[in-house]
C-alpha positions in Angstrom: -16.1 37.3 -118.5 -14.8 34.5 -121.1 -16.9 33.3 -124.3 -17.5 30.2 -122.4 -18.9 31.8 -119.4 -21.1 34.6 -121.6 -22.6 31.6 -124.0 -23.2 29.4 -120.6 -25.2 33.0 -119.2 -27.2 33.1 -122.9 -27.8 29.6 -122.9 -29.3 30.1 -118.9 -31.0 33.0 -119.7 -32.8 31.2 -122.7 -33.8 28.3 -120.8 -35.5 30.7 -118.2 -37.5 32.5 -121.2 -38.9 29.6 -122.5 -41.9 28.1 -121.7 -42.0 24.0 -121.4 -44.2 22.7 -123.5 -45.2 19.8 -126.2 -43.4 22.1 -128.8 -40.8 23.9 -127.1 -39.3 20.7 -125.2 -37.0 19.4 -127.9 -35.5 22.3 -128.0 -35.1 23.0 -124.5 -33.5 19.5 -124.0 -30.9 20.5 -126.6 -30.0 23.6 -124.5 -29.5 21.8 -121.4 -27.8 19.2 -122.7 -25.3 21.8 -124.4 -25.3 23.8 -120.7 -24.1 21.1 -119.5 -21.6 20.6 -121.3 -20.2 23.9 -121.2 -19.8 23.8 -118.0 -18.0 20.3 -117.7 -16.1 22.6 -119.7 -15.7 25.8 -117.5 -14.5 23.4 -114.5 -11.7 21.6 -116.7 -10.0 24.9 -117.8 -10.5 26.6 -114.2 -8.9 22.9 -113.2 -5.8 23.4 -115.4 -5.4 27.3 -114.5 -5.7 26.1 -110.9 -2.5 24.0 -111.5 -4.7 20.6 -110.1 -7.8 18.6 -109.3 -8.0 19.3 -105.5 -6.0 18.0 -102.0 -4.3 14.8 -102.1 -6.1 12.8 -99.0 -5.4 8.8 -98.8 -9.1 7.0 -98.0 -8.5 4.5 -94.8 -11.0 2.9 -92.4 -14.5 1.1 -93.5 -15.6 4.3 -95.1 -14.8 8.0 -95.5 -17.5 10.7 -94.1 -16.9 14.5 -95.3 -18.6 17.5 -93.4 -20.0 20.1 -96.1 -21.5 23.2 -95.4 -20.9 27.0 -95.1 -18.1 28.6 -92.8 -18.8 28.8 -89.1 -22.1 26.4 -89.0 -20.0 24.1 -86.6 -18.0 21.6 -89.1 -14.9 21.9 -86.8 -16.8 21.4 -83.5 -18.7 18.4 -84.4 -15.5 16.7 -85.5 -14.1 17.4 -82.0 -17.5 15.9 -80.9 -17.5 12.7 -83.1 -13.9 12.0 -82.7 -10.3 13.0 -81.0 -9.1 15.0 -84.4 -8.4 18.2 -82.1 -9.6 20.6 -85.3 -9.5 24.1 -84.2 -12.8 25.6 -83.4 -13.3 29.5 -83.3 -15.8 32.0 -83.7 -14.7 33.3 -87.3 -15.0 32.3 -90.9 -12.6 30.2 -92.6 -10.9 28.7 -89.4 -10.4 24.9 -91.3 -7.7 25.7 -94.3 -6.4 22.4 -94.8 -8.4 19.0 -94.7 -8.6 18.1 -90.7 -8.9 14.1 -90.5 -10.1 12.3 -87.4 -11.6 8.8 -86.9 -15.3 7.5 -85.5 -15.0 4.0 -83.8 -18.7 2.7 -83.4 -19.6 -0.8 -83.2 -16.4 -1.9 -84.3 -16.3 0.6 -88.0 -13.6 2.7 -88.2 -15.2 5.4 -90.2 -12.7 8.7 -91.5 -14.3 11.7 -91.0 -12.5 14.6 -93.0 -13.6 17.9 -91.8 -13.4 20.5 -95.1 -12.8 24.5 -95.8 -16.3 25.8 -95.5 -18.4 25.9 -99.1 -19.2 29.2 -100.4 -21.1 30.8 -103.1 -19.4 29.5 -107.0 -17.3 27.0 -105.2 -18.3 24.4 -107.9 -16.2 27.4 -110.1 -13.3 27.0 -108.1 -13.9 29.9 -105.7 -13.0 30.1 -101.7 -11.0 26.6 -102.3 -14.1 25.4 -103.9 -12.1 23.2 -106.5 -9.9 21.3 -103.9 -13.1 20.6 -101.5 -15.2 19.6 -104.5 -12.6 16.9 -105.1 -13.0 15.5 -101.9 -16.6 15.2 -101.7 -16.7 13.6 -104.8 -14.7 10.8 -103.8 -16.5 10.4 -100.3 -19.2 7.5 -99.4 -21.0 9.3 -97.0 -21.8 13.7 -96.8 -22.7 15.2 -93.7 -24.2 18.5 -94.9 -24.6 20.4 -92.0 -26.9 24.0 -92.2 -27.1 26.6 -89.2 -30.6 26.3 -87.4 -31.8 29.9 -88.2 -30.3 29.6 -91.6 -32.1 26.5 -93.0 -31.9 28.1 -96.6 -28.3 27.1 -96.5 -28.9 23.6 -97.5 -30.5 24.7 -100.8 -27.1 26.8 -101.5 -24.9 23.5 -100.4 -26.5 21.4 -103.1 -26.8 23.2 -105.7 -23.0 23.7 -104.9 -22.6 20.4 -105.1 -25.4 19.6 -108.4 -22.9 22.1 -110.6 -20.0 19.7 -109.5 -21.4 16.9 -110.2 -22.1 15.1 -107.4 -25.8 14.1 -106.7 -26.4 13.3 -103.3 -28.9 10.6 -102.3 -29.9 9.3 -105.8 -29.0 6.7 -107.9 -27.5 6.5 -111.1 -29.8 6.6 -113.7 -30.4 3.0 -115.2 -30.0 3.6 -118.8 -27.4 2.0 -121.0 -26.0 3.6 -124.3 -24.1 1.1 -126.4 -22.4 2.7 -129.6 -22.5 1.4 -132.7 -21.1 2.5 -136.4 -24.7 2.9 -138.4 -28.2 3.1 -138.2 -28.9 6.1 -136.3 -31.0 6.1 -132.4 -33.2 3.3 -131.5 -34.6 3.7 -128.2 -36.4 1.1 -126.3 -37.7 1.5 -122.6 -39.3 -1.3 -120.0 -41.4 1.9 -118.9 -44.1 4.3 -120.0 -41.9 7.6 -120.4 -42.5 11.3 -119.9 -40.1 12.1 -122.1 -40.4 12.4 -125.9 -38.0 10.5 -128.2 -37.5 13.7 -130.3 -36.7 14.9 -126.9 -34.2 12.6 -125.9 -32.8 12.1 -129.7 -32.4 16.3 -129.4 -30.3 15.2 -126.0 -27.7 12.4 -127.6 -27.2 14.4 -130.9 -25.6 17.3 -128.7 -22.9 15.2 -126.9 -22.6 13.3 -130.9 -24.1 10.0 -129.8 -26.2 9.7 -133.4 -25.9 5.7 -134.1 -26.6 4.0 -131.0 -29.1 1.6 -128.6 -30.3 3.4 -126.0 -32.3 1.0 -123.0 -34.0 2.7 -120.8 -35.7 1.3 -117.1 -36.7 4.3 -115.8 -39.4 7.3 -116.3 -36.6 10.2 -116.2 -36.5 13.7 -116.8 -34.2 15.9 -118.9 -31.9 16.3 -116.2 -31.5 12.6 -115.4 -30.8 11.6 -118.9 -28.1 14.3 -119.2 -26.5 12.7 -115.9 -26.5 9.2 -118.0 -25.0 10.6 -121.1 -22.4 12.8 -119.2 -21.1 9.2 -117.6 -18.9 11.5 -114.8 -21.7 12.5 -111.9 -20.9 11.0 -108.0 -24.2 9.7 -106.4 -23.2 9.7 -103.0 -25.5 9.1 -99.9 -26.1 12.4 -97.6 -27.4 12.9 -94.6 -28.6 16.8 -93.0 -27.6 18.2 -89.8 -29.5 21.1 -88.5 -26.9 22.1 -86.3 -27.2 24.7 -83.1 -30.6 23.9 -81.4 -28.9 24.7 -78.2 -29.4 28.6 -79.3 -33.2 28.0 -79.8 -35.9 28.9 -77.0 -37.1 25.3 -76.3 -41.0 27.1 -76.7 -39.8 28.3 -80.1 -38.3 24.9 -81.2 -41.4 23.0 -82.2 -42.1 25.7 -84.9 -38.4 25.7 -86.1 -38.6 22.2 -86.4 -41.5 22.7 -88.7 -39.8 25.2 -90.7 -36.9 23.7 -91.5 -38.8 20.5 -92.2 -40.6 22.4 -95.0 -37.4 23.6 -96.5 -35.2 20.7 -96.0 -36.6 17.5 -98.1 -34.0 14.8 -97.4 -32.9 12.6 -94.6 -32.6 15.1 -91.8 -31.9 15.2 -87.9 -31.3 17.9 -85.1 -28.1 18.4 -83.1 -25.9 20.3 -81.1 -22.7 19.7 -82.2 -21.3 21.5 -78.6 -24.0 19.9 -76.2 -25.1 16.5 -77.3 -24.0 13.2 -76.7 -24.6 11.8 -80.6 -25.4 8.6 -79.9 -28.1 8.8 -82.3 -25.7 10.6 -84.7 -23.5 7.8 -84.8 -25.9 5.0 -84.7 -27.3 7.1 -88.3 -24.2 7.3 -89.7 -23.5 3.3 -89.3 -26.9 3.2 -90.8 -26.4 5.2 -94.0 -23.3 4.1 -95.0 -24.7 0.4 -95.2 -22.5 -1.5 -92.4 -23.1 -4.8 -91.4 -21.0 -6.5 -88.9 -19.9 -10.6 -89.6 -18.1 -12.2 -86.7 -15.5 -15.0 -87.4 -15.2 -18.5 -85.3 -12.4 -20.4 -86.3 -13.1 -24.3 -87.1 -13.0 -25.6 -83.4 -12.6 -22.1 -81.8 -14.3 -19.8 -80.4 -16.5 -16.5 -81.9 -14.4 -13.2 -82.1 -16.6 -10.8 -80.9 -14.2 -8.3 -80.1 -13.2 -7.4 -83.8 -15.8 -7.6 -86.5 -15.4 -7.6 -90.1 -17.3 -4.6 -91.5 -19.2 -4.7 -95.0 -21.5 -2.9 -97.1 -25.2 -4.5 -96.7 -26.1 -7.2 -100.3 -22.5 -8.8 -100.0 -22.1 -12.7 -100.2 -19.5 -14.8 -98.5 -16.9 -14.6 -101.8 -16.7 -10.8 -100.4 -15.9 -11.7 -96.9 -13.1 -14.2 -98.4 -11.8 -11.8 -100.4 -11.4 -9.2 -97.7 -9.7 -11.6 -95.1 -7.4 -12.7 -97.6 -7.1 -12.4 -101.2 -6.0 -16.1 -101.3 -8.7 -17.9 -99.6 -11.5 -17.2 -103.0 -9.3 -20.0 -104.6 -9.2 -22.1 -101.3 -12.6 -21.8 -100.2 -14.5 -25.6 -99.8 -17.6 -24.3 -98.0 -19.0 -21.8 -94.8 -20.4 -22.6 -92.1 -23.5 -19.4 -91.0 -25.0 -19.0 -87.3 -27.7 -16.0 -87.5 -30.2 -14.4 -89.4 -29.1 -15.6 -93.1 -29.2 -19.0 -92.5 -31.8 -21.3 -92.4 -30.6 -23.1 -89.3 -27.5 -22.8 -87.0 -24.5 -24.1 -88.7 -25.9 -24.1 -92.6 -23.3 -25.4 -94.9 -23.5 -22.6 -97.7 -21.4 -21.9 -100.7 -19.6 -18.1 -102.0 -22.9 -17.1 -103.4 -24.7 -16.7 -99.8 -26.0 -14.0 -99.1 -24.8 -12.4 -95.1 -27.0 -10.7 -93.1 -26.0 -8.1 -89.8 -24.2 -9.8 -86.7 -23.9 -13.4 -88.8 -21.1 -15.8 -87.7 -19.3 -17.6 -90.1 -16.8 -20.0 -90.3 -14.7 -20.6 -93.5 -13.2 -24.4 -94.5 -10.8 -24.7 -96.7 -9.3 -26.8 -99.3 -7.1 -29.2 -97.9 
């Protein structure tokens, strides 16, 4: 065991012996915070040992899907399922050794789905591959984690997996801005009543050396969620849960696995059988979490091209869609033209600021 490792293990043990409380929490904040940190880093020195951060895999498509979970729960299979990848599917551990990519087409997204070596115990640590998968979840937009049926526990093992690497699936980032300065020491202001003490989050800065700064904080947050802020390196990343193998359950016997797993399994969750189903629903979630909204183009005079929809991320104005046709049209852009549910009547004149909703069709005039 290296000095790192054995102070992390003290500093853990410590934490677990010491009651929360109005007197103890300063202190208990510092540990974290420094637990933290010593394990950022543990995973750069197992990183430089390893010889590299993780596989090499060029993003293409709309968006890039990863399936997580343990060897054997049916990663493999449901790639087959989703797409025409042709991973190899067998009845033993460890059958995916490399990254198998395959491609979704659903209303009109092309969404990469990379199917990963199963997670296992310490693989935040680098074991069983661990480093090179953690490199691509961190750098996905959407996580599949997908648990066996009769082993619902799994998903606690996945994500706290992934919460030692990092990446912290469906949340946001915490809304609190640090901004450095030479003197003066910590003045913290918040727009909300906080749980947290300032000793308490004074004790937090002052281990990663942040001792003259302004600290703005908009949310109530914990411990956890302020270390995340100060560490500046975590991946939020939206997940969704497949319960996976309901075609081995009794159908009498499913209701109450349903209700089991529900009870264990807090997060956005559905049932499937990656061998058996038809995963319409599946797919219709997936277009759903990752945000899509289709915009259809008619050309000034021409007709509505149905057949090929641009694909963006929900919240984007027209200056987006420009910029994604062509990186010349933002300078060339006069005005758009909007038939559907963002405009206020068919054929609104609007500007790059507009705002697009799903299924809107736009036509773009430009300078002359």
């Amino acid at each position: 065991m290296t000095s790192i490792e054995k102070e992390i293990e003290k500093i853990e043990q410590e934490i677990r012996e010491t009651p929360y409380n109005k007197s103890t929490e300063k202190h208990i904040g510092r540990l974290k915070a420094k637990l933290a940190r010593l394990r950022e880093e543990k995973r750069k020195k197992s990183e430089e040992r390893g010889g590299g951060s993780g596989y090499s895999i060029e993003k293409s498509g709309d968006a890039t899907l990863v399936l997580v979970g343990f060897p054997s729960v049916g990663k493999s299979t449901l790639l087959n399922s989703l797409t025409d990848a042709g991973s190899k599917v067998a009845d033993y551990e460890f059958t995916t050794l490399q990254v198998i990519p395959g491609t979704l087409k659903y209303k009109g997204a092309n969404v990469q789905i990379l199917d990963v070596p199963g997670i296992i115990s310490g693989a935040s640590e680098g074991r069983g591959r661990g480093r090179e998968v953690i490199s691509v979840l961190r750098n996905a937009d959407l996580l599949l984690v997908m648990v066996d049926v009769f082993e619902p526990e799994q998903y606690e093992e996945v994500n706290r997996e992934l919460f030692e690497a990092g990446i912290r699936p469906d949340e946001s980032p915490p809304d609190v801005k640090i901004r450095r300065r030479g003197k003066g020491g910590l003045e913290i202001s918040s727009t909300v009543d906080l749980d947290l003490s300032e000793e308490e989050i004074k004790s937090i800065l002052r281990e990663y050396n942040i001792v003259n700064a302004d600290v703005f904080i908009r949310e109530n947050l914990d411990q956890e969620r302020l270390i995340d802020a100060v560490m500046d390196n975590r991946v939020y990343v939206p997940e969704l849960v497949l319960v996976n193998k309901i075609d081995l359950v009794d159908v009498g016997d499913l209701r109450d696995v349903r209700k089991k797993v529900k009870s264990m399994i807090d997060s956005d969750c559905m049932f499937i059988s990656a061998k058996e189903d038809d995963l319409g629903r599946l797919k219709e979630k997936i277009f759903e979490k990752l945000d899509f909204i289709r915009i259809y183009l008619k050309p000034k005079g021409g007709e509505v091209d149905r057949d090929e929809p641009m694909i963006l991320k929900r919240g984007v104005v027209v200056e987006d869609l420009c910029r994604k046709i062509h990186k010349d049209l933002v300078s060339e852009f006069r005005y758009a033209k909007i038939w559907g549910d963002s405009a206020k009547y068919p054929g609104q004149q609007v500007g790059k600021n507009h705002e697009l909703a799903d299924e809107d069709v736009v036509t773009i005039i430009k300078e002359k």
